[in-house]
N, C-alpha and C positions, 0 to 999 in steps of 0.2 A: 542774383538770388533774393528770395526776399525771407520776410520774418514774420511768426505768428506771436503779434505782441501781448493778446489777449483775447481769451473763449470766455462768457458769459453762458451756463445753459439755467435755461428758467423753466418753471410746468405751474401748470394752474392750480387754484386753489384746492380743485375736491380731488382729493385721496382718498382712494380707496381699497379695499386688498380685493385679490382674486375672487374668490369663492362670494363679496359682497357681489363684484360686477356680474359671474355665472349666474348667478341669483335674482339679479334683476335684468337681465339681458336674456337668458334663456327662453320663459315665455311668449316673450317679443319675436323670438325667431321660428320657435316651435311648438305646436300645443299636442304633438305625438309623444307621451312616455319617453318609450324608447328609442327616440330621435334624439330627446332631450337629454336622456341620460349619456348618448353618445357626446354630447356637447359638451354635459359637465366634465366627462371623462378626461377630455382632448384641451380642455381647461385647466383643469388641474395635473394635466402633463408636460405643461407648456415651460416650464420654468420660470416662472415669476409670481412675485408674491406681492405685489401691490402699482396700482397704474392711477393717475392721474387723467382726471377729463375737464373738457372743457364747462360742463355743466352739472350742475348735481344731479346723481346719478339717475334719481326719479324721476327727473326733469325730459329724461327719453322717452318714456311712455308716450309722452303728447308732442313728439317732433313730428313735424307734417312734411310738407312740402320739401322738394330742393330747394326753392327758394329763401323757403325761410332756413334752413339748415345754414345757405350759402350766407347768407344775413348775418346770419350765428358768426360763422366763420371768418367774416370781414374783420368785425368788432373787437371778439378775440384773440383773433391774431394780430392785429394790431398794436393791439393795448401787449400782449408778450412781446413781440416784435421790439415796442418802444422801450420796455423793461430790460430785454436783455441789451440793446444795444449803451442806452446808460449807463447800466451795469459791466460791459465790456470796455466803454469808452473813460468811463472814471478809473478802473484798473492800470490803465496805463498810460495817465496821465494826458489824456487830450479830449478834444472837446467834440460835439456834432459839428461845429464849422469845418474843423480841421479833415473831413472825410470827403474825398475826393473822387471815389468811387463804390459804390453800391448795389451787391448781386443777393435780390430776396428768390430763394426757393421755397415753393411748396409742389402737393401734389393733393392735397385735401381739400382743395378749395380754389375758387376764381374771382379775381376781382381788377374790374377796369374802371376806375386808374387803380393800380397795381397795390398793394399794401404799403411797399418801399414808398410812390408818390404822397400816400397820406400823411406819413410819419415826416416828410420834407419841413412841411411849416411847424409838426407839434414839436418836434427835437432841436428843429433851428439849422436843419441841413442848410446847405447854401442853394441859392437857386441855379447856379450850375450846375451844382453834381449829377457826376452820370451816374446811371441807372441802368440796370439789367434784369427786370424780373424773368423767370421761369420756371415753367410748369413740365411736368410728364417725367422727370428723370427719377423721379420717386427715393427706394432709398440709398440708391450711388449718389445723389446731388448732395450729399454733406459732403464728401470727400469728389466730384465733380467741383462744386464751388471752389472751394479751397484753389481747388489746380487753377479756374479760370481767372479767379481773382488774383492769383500769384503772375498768370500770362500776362494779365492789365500789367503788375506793376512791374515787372521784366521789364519793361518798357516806359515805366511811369517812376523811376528810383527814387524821386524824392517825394513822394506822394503815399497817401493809408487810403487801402481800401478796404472793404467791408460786406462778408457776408452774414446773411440776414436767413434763417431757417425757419418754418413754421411747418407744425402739421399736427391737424387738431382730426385725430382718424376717427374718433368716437362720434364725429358728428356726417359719416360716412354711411352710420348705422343702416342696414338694409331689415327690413321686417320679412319675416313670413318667408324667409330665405334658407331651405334647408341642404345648400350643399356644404361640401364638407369643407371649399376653399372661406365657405362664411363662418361654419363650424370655427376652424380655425384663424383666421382675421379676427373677430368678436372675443378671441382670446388673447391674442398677441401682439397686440397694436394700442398705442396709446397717444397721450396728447402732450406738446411739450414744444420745446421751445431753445434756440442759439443762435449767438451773434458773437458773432469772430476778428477780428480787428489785424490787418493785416500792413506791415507795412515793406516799403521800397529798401530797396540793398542802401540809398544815402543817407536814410535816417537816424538819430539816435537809439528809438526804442528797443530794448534787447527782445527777447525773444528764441525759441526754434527755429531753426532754418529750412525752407523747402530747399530741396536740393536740387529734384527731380520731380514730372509725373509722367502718367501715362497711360491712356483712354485705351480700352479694349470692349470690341463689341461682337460678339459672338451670334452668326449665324441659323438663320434654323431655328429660333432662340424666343420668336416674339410671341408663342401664344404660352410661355411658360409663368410668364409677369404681369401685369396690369390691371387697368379696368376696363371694365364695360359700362360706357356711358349711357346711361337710359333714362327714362322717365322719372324714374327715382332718384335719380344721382347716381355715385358712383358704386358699381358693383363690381366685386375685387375678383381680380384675374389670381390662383396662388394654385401650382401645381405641384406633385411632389417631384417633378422635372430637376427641381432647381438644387438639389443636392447634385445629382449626379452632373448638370454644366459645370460644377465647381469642381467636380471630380476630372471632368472632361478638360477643362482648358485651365485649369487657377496653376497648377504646378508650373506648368510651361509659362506662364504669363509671367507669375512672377520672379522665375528663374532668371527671363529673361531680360527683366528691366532694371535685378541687382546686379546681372551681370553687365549689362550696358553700362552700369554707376561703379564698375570693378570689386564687386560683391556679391555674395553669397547669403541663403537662407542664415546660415551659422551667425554671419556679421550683425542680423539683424538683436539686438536685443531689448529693442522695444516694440511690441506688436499694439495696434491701434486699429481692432477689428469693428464690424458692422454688427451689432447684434440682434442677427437677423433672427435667430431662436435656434431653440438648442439645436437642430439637425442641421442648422445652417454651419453656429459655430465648429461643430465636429466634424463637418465636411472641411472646413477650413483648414481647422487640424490635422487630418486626416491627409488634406491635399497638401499640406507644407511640411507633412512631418517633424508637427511639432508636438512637445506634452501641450493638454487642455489648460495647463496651469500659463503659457503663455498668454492667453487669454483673460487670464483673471477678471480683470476692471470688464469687460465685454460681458462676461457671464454674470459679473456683480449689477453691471449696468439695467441687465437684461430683467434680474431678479428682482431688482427696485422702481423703476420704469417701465418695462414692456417694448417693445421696437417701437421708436421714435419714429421710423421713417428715414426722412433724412436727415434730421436732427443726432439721430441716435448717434452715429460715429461721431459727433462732435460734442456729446455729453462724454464718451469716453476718452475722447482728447482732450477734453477741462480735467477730468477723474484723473488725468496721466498725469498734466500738468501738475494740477494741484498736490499730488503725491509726492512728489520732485526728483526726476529723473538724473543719472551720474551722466557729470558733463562728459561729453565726445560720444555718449549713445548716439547710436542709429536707430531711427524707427520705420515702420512702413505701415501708413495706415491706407484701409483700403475699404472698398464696397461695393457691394452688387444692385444693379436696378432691371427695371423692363429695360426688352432689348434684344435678349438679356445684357447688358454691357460690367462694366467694370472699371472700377478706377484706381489708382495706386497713387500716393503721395510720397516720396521720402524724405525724410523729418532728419537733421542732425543735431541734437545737443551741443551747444559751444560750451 
């Protein structure tokens, strides 16, 4: 087994509320009235009341190129990247040498050498450590990482490994884009930032314990999530599909993987959801028959940030943390990406 010593979640410096980003984002997408009005509508539906971007906010007017977007993207992911993992690694008393292995996600951005390879010399990683970036798993890869970085140290017990999240969605921005999947992205998605610290079953460091995970990928499923890569960069694949796959296959999924660990929905009494937005969270609900109030920290998260991506379920696993959970809880954090897939963690309070 291993153990989550410490979550770091960071977000950049401009905050802003809703109806500020509607406001200066709308025109940029649509200059029809009643195009626009349907924007603002589905905006201020959204559940959240203030998002964080990588740049100030007027600063989008004059974004050009992919190029330079992806430019953008490097720099400040980076610089989050290196904040939060400082910030995770002083938490629990150890240092950038002491990190043995290293899995950075995003899905907002690309860069070769990797983000994880730049941060190697400014943090003082060792020039062995392994390294894992990856792209595409969107926003299952918070709770994806987790699992893979927990398989390294299954294997690696006296070693810390470390995931590394970025996703900076604002700078995704498409112009002159009037469907309704943009509609809604341009409202729901935000910028932000976590670094996770993970260590081996012979370690000292305390921590949560993984107990279990377990990858599910659903069929039929790939034109429901994604992007479409073009000229512009990325343009967001988001259907309304994606309630009812949750409807479709979440009960059974994860019936079946507390029942493989000798438990049940009931045992669970900390939930560590994806805050994918409200029709996500209530599909959740809905498919686990649970009250909305299991979700709390998800809907709070959701309300304060906006969907992370794949960050997001690892701002709500700091939120957990940091609250302080009664020891011997059970938790089961989990998430949805393109795929459509699915990922489940099970967490035990010592």
């Amino acid at each position: 087994m291993t153990r989550i010593a410490a979550v770091a979640p960071v977000l950049p410096a401009h905050e802003y509320s809703q109806s500020e980003i509607t406001a200066e984002l709308a025109p940029l997408i649509s200059s029809v009235p009643g195009r626009r009005a349907v924007l603002e509508r589905m905006h201020a539906a959204s559940g959240i009341g203030t998002r964080f971007t990588a740049l100030p906010l007027e600063r989008y007017r004059s974004l050009g190129t992919f190029r330079e977007s992806n430019d953008i993207f490097i720099e400040v992911a980076t610089d989050l990247a290196e904040r939060a993992l400082r910030t995770a690694l002083s938490a629990c008393g150890l240092e950038a040498p002491d990190v043995d292995f290293v899995m950075f996600t995003s899905v907002t951005g690309i860069s070769a050498p990797s983000v994880d390879a730049l941060l190697v010399q400014r943090l003082g990683l060792r020039p062995d450590v392994k390294r894992l970036p990856s792209f595409g798993l969107g926003c299952v890869a918070g709770a994806a990482g987790l699992a893979r970085v927990h398989d390294y140290l299954v294997g690696h017990p006296t070693q810390v490994g470390v995931l590394l999240s970025v996703e900076l969605c604002s700078l995704t921005l498409q112009r002159d884009d009037e469907t309704m999947a943009n509609f809604v992205a341009t409202g729901l998605f935000g910028d932000g930032a976590a670094a996770v610290v993970l260590v081996g079953d012979d370690r000292p460091e305390p921590g949560p314990r993984i107990i279990d995970t377990r990858s599910s990928f659903y069929p039929d499923t790939t034109d429901v999530i994604g992007w479409h890569v073009g000229g512009s960069g990325f343009e967001i694949v988001l259907t309304a599909g994606v309630a009812g796959v949750i409807e479709r296959h979440f009960p059974a999924e994860a019936a079946a993987f507390l029942a493989d660990n000798g438990l049940g929905i009931a045992d669970v009494t900390t939930w560590v959801a994806h805050p994918g937005g409200p029709r996500v969270l209530d599909a959740f609900a809905h498919a686990l028959d649970v009250p909305a109030t299991a979700f709390e920290k998800s809907w709070a998260s959701l309300d304060r940030v906006g969907n992370l991506s794949s960050s997001a379920v690892l701002h709500v696993l700091a939120d957990t943390m940091n609250a302080g959970v009664t020891p011997g809880s059970t938790g089961l954090l989990f998430a949805l990406g393109p795929g459509v897939s699915a990922e489940f963690v099970l967490l035990e309070w010592p």
